[in-house]
RODO-2510 file (C-alpha; in nm, 4 decimals, decimal comma):
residues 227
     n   res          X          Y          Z
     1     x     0,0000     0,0000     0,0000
     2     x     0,2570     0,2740     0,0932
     3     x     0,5131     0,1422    -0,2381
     4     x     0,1513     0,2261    -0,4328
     5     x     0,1076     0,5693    -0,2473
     6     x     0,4724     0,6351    -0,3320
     7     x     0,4742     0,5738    -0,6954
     8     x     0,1674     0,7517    -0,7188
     9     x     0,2793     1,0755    -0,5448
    10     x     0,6181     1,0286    -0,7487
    11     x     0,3515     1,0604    -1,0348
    12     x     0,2310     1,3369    -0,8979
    13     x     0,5434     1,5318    -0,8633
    14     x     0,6655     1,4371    -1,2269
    15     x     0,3266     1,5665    -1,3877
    16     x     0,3703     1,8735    -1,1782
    17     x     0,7231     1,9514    -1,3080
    18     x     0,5800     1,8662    -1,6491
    19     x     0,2778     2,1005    -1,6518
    20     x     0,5410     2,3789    -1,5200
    21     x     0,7909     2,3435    -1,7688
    22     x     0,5294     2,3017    -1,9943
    23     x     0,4830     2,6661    -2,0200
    24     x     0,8516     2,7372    -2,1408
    25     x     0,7748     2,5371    -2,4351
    26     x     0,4267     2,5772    -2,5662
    27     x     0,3543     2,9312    -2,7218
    28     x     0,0492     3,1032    -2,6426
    29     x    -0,0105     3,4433    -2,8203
    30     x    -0,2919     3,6851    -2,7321
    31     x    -0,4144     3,8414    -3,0231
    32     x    -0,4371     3,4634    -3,2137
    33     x    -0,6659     3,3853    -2,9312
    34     x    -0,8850     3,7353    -2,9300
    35     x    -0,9209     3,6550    -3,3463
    36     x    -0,9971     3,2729    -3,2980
    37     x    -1,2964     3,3804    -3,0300
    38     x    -1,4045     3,7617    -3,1798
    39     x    -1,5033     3,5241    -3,4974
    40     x    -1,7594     3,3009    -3,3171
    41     x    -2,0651     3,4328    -3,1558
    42     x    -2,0817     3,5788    -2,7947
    43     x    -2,2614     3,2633    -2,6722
    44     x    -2,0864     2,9793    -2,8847
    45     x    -1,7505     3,1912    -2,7960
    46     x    -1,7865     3,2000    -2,3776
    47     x    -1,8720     2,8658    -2,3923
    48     x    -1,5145     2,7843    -2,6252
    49     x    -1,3449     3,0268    -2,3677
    50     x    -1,4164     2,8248    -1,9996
    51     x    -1,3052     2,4995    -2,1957
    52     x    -0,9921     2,6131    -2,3216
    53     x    -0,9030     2,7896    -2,0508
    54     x    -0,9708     2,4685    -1,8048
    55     x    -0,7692     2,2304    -2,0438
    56     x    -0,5097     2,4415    -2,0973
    57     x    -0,4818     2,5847    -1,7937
    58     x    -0,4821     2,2414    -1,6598
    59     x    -0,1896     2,1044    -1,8194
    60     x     0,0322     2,3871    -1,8698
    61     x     0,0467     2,5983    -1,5389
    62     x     0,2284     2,8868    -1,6857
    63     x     0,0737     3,1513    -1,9397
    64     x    -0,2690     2,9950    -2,0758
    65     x    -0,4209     3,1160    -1,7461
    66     x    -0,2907     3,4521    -1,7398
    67     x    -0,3745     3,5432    -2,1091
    68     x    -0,7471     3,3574    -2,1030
    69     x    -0,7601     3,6129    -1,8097
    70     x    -0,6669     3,9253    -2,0556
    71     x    -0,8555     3,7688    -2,3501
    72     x    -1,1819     3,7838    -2,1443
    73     x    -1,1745     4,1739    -2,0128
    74     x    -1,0910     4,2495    -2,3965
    75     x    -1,3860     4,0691    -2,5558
    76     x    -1,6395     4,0363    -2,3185
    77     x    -1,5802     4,3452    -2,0536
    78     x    -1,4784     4,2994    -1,6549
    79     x    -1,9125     4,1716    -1,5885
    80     x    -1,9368     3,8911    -1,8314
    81     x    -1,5474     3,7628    -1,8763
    82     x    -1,5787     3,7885    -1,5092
    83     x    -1,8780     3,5059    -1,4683
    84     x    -1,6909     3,3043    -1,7564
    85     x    -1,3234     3,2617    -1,5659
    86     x    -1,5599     3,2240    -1,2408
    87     x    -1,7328     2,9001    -1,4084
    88     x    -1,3818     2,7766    -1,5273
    89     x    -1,2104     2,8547    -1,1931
    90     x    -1,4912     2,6293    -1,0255
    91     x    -1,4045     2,3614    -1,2596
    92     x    -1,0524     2,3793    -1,2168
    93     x    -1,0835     2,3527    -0,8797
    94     x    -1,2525     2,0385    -0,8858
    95     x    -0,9869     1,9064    -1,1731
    96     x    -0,6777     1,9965    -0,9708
    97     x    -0,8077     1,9201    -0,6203
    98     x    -0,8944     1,5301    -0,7302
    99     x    -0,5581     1,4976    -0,9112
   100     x    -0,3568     1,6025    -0,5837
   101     x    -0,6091     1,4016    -0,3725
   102     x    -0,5930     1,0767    -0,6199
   103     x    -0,2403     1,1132    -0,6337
   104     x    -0,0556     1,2572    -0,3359
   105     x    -0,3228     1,2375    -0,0651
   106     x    -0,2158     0,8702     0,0097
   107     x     0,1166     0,9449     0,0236
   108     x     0,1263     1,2146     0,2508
   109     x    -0,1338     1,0602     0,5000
   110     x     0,1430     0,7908     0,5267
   111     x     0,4128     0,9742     0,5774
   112     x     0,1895     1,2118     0,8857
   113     x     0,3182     1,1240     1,2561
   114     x     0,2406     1,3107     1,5530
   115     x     0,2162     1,6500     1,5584
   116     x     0,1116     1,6485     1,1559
   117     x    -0,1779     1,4759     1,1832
   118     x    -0,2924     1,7381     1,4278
   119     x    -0,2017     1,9571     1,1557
   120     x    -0,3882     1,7815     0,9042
   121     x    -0,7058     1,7615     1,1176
   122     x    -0,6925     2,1063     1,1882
   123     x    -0,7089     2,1473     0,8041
   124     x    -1,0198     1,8853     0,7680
   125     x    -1,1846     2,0759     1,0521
   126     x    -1,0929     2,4291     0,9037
   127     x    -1,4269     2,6462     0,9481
   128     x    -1,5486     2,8869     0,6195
   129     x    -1,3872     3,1583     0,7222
   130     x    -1,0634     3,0990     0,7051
   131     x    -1,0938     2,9138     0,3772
   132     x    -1,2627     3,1563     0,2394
   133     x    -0,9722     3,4154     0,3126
   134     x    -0,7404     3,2029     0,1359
   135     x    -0,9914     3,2461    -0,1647
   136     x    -1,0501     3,6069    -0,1115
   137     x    -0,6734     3,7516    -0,0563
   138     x    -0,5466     3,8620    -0,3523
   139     x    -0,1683     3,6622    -0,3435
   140     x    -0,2283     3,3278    -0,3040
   141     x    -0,2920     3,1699    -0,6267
   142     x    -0,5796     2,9882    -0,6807
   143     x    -0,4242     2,6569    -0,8315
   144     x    -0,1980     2,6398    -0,5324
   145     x    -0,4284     2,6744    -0,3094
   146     x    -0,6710     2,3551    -0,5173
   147     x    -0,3275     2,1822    -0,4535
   148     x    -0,2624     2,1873    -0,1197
   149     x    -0,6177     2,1553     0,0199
   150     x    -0,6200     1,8480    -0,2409
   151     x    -0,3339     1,6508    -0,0058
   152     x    -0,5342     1,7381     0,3126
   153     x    -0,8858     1,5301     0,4636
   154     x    -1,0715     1,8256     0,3624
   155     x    -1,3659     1,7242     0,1414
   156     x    -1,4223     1,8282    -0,1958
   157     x    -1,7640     1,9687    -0,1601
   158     x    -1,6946     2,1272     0,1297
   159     x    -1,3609     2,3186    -0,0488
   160     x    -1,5514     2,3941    -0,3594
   161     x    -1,8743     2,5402    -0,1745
   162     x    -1,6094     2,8087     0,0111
   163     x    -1,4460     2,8467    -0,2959
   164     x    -1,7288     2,9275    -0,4935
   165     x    -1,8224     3,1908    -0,2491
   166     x    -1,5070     3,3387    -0,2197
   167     x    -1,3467     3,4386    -0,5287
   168     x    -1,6078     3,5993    -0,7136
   169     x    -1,4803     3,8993    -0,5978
   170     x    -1,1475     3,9092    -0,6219
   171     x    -1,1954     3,7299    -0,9965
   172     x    -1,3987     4,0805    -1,0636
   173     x    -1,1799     4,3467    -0,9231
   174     x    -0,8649     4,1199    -1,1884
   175     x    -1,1134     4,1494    -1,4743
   176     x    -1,1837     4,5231    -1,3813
   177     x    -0,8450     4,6175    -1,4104
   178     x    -0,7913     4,4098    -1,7414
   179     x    -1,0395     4,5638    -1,9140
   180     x    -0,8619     4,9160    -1,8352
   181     x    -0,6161     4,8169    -2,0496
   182     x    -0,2736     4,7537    -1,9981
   183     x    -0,1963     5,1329    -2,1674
   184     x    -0,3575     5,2723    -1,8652
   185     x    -0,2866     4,9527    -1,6041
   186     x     0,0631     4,9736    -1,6348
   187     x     0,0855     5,4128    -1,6413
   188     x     0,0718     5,5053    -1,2712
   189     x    -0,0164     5,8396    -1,3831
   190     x    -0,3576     5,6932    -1,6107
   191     x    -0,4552     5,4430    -1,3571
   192     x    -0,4017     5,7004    -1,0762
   193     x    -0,6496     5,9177    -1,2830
   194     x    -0,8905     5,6766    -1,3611
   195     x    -0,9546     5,5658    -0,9951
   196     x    -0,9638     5,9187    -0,8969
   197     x    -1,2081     5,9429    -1,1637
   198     x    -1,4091     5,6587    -0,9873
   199     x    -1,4156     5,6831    -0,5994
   200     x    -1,6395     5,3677    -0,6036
   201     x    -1,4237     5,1753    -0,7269
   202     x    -1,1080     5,3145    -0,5431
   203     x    -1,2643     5,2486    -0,2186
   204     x    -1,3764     4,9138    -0,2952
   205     x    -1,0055     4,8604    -0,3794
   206     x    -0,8834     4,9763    -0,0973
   207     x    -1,1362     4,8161     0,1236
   208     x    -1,0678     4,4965    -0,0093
   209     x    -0,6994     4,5217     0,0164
   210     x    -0,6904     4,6054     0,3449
   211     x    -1,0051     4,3734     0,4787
   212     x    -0,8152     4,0833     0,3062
   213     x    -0,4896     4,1156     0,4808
   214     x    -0,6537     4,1650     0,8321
   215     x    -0,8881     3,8470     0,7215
   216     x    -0,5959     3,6551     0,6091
   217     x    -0,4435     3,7008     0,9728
   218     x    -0,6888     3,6367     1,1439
   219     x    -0,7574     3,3262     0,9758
   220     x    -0,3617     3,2021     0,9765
   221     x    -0,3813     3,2847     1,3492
   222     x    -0,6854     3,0715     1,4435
   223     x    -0,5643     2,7741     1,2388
   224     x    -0,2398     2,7641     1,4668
   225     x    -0,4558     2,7513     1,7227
   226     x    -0,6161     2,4637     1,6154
   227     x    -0,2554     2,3237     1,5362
***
């Protein structure tokens, strides 16, 4: 059982070099992806756009994400590219989560002695909150985070309900700032103007930024505890 578990998270390390490197060697450019999609219609396109993005994203870890991500705000606006990466983040959380569980969870319940297994408890028994910080705070990226909770006794439903609930947001404010334009993203000056130009928005910003980071405390804190 454990030689099983071992090839199986040896699998799992392999594939996870492979998707990384992955994105060294496979070219993605932008504007070949805004002409394939701008030719379809909005409906038949958004639908093209979450499954690409989930396959591609899936296997190579570096680039597809990022540019389906640009590719979005340009064609569809921050409201609707928003919903579509939403729908395809959901279902790449349930695509990576079950290949580190089916693959590495084995392995590293094995390997847990003493004190780690109170560590990976605490994780099963990790209230919403503090997954749903993790979700929420704008540095942790999500296919890390699908990872890791994958190789823990959390359940899938349970992950993907907090996750589904949590990064709405922070997949809006991204898309908002995409659709700007990188002309004006990139300028301090422009994008100092533009949020001047829209208090709302600044303040949301700023809200968010600094709720998140006294959220993300608070939740690293009370999981120690539990620890």
């Amino acid at each position: 059982m454990f030689q099983q578990a071992s090839i199986r998270f040896v699998l799992f390390l392999l594939l996870a070099c492979l998707f990384v490197g992955a994105g060294f060697f496979v070219p993605f450019d932008q504007q070949d992806v805004e002409l394939f999609l701008g030719r379809m219609p909005v409906i038949g396109s958004g639908a093209v756009f979450v499954a690409l993005y989930v396959v591609l994203s899936f296997f190579v870890w570096i680039g597809p994400k990022d540019i389906f991500k640009i590719v979005g705000a340009v064609l569809y606006g921050p409201y609707l590219s928003s919903f579509l990466v939403f729908i395809a983040e959901m279902l790449n959380v349930i695509a990576l989560f079950s290949l580190s569980r089916c693959l590495g969870r084995a392995y590293v319940s094995s390997r847990l002695r003493g004190r780690m297994q109170q560590v990976d408890q605490a994780v099963a028994d990790t209230g919403f909150m503090s997954i749903f910080v993790m979700r929420f705070f704008p540095v942790i990226p999500f296919r890390f985070l699908d990872l890791a909770f994958g190789l823990t006794r959390i359940s899938l439903l349970k992950y993907l309900t907090i996750a589904a609930l949590g990064s709405p947001l922070r997949i809006f404010i991204v898309q908002l700032f995409l659709s700007l334009g990188w002309d004006v993203v990139a300028n301090p000056q422009r994008f100092a103007e533009y949020l001047l130009a829209h208090p709302d928005i600044l303040g949301a910003s700023f809200v968010y930024l600094i709720g998140s980071f006294a959220a993300a405390v608070w939740a690293g804190k009370k999981m120690r505890k539990k620890a």
